[in-house]
TIVO-2410 file (N, C-alpha, C; in nm, 3 decimals):
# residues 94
REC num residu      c1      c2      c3 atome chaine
REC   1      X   0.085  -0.118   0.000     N      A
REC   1      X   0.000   0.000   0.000    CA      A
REC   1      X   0.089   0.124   0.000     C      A
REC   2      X   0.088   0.233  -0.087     N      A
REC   2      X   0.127   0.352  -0.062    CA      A
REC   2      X   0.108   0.439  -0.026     C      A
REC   3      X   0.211   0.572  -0.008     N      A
REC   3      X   0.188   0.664   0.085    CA      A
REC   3      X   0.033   0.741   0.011     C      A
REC   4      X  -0.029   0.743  -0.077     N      A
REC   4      X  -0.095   0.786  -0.176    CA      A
REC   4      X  -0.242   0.735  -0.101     C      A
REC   5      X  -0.283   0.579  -0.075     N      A
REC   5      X  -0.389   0.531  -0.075    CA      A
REC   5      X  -0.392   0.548   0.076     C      A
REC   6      X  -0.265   0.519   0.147     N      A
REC   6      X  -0.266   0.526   0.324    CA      A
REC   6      X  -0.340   0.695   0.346     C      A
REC   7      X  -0.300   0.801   0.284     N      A
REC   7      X  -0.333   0.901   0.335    CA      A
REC   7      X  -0.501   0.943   0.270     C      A
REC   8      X  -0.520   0.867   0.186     N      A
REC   8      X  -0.676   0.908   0.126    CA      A
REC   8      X  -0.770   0.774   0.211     C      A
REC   9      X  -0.705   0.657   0.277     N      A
REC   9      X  -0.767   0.602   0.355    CA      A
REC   9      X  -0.790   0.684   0.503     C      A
REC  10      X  -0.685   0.741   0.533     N      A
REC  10      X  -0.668   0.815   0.676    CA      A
REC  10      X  -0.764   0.928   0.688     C      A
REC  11      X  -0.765   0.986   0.566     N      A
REC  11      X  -0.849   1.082   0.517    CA      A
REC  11      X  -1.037   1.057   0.546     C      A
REC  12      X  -1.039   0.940   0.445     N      A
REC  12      X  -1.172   0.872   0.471    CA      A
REC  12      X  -1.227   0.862   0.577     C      A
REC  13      X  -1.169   0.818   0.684     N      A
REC  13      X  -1.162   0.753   0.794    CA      A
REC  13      X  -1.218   0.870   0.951     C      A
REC  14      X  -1.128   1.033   0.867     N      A
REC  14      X  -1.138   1.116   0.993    CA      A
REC  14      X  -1.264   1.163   0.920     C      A
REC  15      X  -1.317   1.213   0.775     N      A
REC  15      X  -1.441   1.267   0.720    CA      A
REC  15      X  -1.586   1.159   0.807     C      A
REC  16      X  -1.522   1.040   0.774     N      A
REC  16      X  -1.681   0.968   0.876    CA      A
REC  16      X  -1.696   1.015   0.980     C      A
REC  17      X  -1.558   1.007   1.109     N      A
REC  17      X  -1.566   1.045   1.193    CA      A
REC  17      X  -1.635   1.161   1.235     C      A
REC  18      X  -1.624   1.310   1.160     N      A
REC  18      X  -1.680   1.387   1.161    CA      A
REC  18      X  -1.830   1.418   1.158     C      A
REC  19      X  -1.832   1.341   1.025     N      A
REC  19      X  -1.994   1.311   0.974    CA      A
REC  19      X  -2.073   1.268   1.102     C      A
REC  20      X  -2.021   1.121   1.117     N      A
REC  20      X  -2.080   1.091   1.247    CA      A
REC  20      X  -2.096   1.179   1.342     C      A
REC  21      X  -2.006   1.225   1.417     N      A
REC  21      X  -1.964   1.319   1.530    CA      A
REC  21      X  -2.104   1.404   1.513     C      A
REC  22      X  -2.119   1.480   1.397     N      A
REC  22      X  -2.217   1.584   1.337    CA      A
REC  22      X  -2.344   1.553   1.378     C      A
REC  23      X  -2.351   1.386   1.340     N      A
REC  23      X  -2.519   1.274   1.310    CA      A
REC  23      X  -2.601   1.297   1.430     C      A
REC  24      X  -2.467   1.261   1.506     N      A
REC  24      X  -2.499   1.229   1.668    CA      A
REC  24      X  -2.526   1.414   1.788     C      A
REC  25      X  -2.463   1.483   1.775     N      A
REC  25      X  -2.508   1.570   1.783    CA      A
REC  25      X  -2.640   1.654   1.736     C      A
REC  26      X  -2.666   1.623   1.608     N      A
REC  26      X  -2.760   1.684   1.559    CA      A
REC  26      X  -2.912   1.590   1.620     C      A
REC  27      X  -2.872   1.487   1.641     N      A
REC  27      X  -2.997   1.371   1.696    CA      A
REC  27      X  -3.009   1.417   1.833     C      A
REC  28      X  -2.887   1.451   1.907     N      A
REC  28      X  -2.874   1.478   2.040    CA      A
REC  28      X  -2.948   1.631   2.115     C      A
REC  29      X  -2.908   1.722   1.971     N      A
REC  29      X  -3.016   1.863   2.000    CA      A
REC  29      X  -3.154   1.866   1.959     C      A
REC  30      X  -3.158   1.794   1.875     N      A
REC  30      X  -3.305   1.748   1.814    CA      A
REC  30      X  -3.407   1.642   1.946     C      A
REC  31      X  -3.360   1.563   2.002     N      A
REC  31      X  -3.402   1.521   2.101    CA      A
REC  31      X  -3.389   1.526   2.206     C      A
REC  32      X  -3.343   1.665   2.270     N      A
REC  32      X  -3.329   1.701   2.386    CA      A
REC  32      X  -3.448   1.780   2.403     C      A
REC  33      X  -3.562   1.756   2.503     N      A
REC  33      X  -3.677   1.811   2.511    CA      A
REC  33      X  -3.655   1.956   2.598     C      A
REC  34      X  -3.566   1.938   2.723     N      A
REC  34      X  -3.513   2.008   2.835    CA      A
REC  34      X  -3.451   2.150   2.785     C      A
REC  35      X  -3.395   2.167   2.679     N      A
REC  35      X  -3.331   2.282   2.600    CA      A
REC  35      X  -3.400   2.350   2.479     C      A
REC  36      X  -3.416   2.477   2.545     N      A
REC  36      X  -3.456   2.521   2.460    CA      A
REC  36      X  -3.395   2.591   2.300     C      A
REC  37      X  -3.523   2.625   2.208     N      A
REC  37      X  -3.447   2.599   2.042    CA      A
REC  37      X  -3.363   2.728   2.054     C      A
REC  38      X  -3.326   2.848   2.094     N      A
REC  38      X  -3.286   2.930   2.099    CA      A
REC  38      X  -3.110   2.853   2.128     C      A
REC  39      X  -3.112   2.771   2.281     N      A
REC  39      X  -2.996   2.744   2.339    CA      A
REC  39      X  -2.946   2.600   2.231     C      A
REC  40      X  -3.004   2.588   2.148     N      A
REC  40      X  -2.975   2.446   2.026    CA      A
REC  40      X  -2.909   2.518   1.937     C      A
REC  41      X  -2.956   2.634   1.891     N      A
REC  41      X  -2.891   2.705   1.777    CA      A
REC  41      X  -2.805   2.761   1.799     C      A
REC  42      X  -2.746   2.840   1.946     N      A
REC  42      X  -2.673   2.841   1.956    CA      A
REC  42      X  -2.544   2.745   1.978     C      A
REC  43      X  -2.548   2.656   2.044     N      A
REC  43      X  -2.491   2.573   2.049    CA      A
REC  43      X  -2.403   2.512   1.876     C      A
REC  44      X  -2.550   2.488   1.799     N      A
REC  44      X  -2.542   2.446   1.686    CA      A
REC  44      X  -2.380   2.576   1.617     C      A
REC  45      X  -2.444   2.676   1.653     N      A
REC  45      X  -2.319   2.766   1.582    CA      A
REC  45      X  -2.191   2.777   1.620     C      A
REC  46      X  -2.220   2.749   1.745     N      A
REC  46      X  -2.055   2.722   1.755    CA      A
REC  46      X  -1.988   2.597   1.757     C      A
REC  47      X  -2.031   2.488   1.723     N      A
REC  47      X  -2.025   2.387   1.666    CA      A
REC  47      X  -1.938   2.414   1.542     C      A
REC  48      X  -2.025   2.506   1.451     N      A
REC  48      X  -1.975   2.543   1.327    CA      A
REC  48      X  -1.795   2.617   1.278     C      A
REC  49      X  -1.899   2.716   1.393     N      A
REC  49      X  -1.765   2.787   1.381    CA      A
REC  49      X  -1.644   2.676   1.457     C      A
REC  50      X  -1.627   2.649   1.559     N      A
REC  50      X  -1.527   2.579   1.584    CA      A
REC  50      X  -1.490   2.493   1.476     C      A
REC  51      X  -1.538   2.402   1.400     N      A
REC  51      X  -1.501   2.387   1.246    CA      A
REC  51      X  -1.395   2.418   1.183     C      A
REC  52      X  -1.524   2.524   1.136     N      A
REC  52      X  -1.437   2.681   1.029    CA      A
REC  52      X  -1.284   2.701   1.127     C      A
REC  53      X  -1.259   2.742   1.240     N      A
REC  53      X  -1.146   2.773   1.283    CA      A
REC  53      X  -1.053   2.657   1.296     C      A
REC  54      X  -1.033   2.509   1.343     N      A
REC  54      X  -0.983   2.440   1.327    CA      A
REC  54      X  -0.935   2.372   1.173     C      A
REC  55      X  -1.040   2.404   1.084     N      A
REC  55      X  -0.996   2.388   0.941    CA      A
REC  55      X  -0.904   2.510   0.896     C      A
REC  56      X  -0.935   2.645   0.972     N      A
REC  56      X  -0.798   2.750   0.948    CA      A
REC  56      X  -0.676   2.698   0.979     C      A
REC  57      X  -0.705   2.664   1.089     N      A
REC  57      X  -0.554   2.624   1.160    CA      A
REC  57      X  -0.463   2.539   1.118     C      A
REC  58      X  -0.560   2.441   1.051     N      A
REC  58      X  -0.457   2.360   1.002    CA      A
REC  58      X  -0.430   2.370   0.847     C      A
REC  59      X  -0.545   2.447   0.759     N      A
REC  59      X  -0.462   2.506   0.624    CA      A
REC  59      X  -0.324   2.594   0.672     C      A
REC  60      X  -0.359   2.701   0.782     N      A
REC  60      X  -0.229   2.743   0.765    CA      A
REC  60      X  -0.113   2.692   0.815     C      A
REC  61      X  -0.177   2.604   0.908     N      A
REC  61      X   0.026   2.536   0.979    CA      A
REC  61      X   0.098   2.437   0.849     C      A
REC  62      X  -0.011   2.386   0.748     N      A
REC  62      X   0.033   2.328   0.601    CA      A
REC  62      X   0.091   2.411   0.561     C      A
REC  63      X   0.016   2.528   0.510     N      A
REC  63      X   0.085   2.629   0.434    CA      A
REC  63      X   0.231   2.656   0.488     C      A
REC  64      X   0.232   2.639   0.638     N      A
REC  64      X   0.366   2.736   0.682    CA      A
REC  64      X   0.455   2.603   0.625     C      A
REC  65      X   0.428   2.519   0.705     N      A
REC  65      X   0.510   2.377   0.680    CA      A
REC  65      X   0.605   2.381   0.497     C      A
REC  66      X   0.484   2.390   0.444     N      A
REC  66      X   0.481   2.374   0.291    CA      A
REC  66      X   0.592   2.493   0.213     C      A
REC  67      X   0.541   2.617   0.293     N      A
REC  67      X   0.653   2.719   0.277    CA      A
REC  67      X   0.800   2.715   0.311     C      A
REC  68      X   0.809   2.619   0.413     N      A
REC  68      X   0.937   2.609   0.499    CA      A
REC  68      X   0.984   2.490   0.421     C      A
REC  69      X   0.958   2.406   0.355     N      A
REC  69      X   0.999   2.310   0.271    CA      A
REC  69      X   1.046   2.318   0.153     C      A
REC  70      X   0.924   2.458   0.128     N      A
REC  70      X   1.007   2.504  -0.024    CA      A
REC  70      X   1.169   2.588  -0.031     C      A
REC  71      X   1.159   2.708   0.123     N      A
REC  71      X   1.284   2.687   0.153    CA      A
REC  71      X   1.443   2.666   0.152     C      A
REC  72      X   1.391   2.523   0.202     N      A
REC  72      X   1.485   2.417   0.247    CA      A
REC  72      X   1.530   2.370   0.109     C      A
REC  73      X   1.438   2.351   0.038     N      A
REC  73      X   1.484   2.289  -0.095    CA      A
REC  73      X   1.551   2.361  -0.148     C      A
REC  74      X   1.522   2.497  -0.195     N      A
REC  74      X   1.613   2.614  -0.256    CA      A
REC  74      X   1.746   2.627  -0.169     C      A
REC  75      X   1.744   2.629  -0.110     N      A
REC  75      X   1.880   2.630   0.001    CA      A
REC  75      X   1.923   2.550  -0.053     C      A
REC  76      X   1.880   2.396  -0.037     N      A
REC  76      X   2.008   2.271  -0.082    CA      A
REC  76      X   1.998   2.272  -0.233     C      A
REC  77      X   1.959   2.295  -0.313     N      A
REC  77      X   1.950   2.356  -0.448    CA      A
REC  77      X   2.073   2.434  -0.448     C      A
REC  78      X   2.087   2.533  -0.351     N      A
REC  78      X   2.197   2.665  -0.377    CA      A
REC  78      X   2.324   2.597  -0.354     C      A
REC  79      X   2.333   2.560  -0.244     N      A
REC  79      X   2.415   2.491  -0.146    CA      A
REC  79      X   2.476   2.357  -0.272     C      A
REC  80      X   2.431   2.257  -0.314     N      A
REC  80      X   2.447   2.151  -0.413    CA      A
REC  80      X   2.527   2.253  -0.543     C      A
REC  81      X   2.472   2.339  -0.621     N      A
REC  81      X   2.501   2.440  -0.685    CA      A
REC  81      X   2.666   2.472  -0.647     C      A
REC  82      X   2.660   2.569  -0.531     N      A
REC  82      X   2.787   2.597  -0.503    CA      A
REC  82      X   2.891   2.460  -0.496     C      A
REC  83      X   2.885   2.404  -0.436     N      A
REC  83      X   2.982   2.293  -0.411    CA      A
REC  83      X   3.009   2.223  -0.575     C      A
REC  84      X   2.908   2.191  -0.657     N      A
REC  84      X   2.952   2.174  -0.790    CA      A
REC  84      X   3.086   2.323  -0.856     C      A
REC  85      X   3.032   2.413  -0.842     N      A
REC  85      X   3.159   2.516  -0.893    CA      A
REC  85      X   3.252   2.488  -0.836     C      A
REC  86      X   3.259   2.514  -0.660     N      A
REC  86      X   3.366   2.459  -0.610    CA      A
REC  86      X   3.482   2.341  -0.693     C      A
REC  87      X   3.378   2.254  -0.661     N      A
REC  87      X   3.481   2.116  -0.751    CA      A
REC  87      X   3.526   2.104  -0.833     C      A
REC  88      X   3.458   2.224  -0.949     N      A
REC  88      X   3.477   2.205  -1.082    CA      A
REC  88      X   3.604   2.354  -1.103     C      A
REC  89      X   3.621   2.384  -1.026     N      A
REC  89      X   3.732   2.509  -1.030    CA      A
REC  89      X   3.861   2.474  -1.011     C      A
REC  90      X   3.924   2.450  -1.056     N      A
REC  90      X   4.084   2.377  -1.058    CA      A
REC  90      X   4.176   2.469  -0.979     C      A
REC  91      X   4.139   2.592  -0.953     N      A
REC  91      X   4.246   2.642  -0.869    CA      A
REC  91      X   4.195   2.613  -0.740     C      A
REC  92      X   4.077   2.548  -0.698     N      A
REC  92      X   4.049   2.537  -0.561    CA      A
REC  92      X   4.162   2.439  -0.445     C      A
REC  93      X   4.178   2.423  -0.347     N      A
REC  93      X   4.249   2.384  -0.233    CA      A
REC  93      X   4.197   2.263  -0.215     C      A
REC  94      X   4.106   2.202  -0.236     N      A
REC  94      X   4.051   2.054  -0.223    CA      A
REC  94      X   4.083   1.971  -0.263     C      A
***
């Protein structure tokens, strides 16, 4: 199995979770007689929003990640670069 199918299985796996998570809550405000619809909807919204903000959080710690990788690569890009001239310069000390 590859890294390809492991991460679109892992993937699969946390979207049910959610779904579910969602099912069961939404059954849970829907059949709570004791609370009223005012204190459901609220509830319901920040439900949401907590969401929305945890899906920020982690586009951007990717993004940073993703930025810091690109980076790294250009660096050893530069770095690989130099050391080829180096070697290839006949008056060098090496």
């Amino acid at each position: 199995m590859n890294n390809s199918n492991e991460n679109t299985l892992i993937l699969m796996l946390n979207g049910a979770g959610v779904v579910v998570a969602y099912a069961l809550l939404g059954i849970s405000l829907y059949m709570s007689t004791d609370v009223p619809l005012a204190t459901k909807g609220y509830w319901g919204m920040g439900v949401v929003l907590l969401t929305l903000s945890l899906i920020n959080v982690v586009k951007y710690r990717f993004d940073a990640r993703s930025a810091e990788d690109r980076i790294n690569r250009i660096e050893e890009a530069r770095n690989e670069k130099l050391l080829e001239e180096v070697l290839k310069d006949p008056k060098s000390d090496i």
